[in-house]
C-alpha positions as CSV (number, residue, x, y, z in Angstrom):
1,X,-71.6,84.0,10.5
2,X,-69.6,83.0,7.4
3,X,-73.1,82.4,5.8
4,X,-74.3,86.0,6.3
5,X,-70.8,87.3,5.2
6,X,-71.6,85.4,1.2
7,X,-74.8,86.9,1.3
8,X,-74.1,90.2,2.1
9,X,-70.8,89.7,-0.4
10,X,-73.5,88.4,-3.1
11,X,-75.6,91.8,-3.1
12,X,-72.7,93.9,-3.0
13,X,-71.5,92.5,-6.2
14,X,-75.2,93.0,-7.8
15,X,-75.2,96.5,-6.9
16,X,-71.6,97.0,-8.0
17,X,-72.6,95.8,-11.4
18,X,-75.2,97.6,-11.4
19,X,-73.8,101.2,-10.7
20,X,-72.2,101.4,-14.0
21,X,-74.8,100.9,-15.9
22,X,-76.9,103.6,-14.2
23,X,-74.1,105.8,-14.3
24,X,-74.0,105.4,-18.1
25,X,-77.5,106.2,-19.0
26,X,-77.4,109.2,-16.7
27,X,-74.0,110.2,-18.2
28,X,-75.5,110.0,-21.7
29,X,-78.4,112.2,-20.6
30,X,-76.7,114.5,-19.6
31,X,-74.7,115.4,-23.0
32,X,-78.2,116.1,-24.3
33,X,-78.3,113.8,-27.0
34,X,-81.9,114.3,-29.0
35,X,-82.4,110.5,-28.6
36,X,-83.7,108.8,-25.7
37,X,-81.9,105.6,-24.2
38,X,-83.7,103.0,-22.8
39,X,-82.9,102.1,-19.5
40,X,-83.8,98.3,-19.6
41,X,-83.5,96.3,-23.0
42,X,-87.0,95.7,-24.4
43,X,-86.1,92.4,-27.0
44,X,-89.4,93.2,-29.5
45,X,-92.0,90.3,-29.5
46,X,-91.5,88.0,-32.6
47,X,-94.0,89.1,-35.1
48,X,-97.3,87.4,-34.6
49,X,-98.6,85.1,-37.8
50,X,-100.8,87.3,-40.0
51,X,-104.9,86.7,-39.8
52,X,-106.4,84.4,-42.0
53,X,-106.2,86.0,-45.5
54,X,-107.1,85.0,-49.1
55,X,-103.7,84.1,-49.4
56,X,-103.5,81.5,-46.8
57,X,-107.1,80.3,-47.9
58,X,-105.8,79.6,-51.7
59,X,-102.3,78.4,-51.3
60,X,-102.9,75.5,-50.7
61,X,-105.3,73.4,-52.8
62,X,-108.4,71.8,-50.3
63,X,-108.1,68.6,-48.4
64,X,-109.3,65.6,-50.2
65,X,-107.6,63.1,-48.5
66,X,-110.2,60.2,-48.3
67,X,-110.0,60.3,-52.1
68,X,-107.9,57.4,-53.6
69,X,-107.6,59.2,-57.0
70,X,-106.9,63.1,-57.4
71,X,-108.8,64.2,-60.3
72,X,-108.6,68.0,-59.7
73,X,-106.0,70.3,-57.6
74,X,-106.5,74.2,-58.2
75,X,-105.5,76.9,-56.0
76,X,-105.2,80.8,-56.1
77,X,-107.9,81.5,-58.6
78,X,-109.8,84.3,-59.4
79,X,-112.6,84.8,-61.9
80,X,-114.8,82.1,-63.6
81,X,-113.4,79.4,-65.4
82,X,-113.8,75.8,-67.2
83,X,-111.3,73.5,-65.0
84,X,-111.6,70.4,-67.4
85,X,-113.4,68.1,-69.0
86,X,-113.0,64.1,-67.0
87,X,-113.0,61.7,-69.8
88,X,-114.3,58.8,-67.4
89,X,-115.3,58.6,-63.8
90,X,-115.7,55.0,-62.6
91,X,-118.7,54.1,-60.4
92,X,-117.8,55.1,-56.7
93,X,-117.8,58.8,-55.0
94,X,-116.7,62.2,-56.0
95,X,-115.1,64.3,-53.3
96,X,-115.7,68.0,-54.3
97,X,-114.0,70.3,-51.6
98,X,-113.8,74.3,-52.7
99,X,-112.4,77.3,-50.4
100,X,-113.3,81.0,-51.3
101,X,-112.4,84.1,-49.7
102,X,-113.9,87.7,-50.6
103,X,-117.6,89.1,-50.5
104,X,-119.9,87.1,-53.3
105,X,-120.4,84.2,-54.2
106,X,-119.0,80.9,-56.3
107,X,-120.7,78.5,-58.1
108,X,-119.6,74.7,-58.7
109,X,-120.6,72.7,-61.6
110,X,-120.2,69.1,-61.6
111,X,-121.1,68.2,-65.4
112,X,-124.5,67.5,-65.4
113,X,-124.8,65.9,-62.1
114,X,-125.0,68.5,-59.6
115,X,-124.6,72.4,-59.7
116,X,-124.2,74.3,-56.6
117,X,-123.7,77.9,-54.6
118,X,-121.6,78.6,-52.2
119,X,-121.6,81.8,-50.1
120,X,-118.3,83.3,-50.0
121,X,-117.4,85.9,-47.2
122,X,-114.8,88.5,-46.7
123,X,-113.2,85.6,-43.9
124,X,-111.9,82.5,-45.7
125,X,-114.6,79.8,-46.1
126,X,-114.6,75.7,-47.0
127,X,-116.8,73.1,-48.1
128,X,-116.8,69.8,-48.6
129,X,-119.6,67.3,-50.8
130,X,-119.5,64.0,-51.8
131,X,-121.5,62.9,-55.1
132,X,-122.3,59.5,-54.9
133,X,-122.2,57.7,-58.6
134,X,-123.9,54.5,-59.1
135,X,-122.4,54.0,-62.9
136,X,-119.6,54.9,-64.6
137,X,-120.3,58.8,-66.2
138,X,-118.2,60.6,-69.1
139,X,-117.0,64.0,-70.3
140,X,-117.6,65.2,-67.2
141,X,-117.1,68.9,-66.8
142,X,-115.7,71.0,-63.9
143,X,-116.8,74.5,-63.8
144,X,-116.2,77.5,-61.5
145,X,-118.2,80.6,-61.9
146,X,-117.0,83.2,-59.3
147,X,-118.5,86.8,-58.2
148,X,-115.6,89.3,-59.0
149,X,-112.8,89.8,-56.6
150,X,-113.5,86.2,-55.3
151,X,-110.3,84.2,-54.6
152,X,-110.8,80.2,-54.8
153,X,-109.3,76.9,-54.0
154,X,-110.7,73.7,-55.5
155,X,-109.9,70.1,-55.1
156,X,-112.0,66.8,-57.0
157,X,-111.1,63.1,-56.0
158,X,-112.5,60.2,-56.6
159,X,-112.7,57.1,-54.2
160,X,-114.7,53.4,-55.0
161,X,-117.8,53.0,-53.4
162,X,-120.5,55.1,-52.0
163,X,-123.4,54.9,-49.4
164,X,-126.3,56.6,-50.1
165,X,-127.5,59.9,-47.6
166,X,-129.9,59.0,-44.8
């Protein structure tokens, strides 16, 4: 018996706390206030992290962590331009890794070794290429060319050895 008598004390006091607060959102009603009280406390959802934009794409220069020299860190570009000119670059492997975001296109020039395109989309995109290099090469000049309204990220690093492609 005395375990039924704490129960049925337990939902009286739920209901007793929960008159009041009825009785206040009716009593507000009632003094026809143009706003509307809510009934329950809605907490609003944190804000949800924005889609992948040209500003996430580029804020971060591209991963070239395999490389054991940076040569190269660029982010949040726009336009065409000349990077640099590398003096020396030691026998071994270039790491070339470029993100773009926007409708065109970008192309990468790697001195006179290799020139290349890269189809750049309204949704971030990334790439990654290795040059392999079998002797030491100088003045070697970076170059972006990019389609108007084309946002781009570009990293170069530079690691000893290479293997050559299958």
């Amino acid at each position: 018996m005395a375990k039924l008598t704490k129960f049925h004390a337990g939902v009286v006091i739920v209901l007793a706390a929960s008159i009041p607060l009825a009785a206040g959102c009716a009593a507000h009603d009632d003094q026809g206030s143009s706003e509307k009280t809510p009934h329950a406390s809605v907490t609003p959802p944190p804000p949800s992290p924005p889609p992948p934009s040209v500003i996430d794409v580029t804020r971060t220069p591209p991963d070239i962590s395999g490389s054991t020299d940076t040569l190269v860190r660029l982010s949040d570009r726009t336009g065409s331009e000349e990077v640099t000119v590398i003096r020396n670059i030691k026998a071994g492997t270039i790491a070339v890794a470029t993100e773009c975001a926007g409708e065109g296109k970008t192309t990468i020039g790697i001195g006179q070794l290799v020139t290349y395109n890269i189809p750049c989309e309204t949704a971030p995109e990334s790439t990654y290429n290795e040059i392999g290099l079998g002797s030491t090469k100088h003045n070697v000049k970076i170059t972006v060319t990019a389609s108007p309204g084309i946002h781009w990220g570009l990293s170069v690093g530079w690691r000893p050895g290479h293997e050559r492609p299958f």
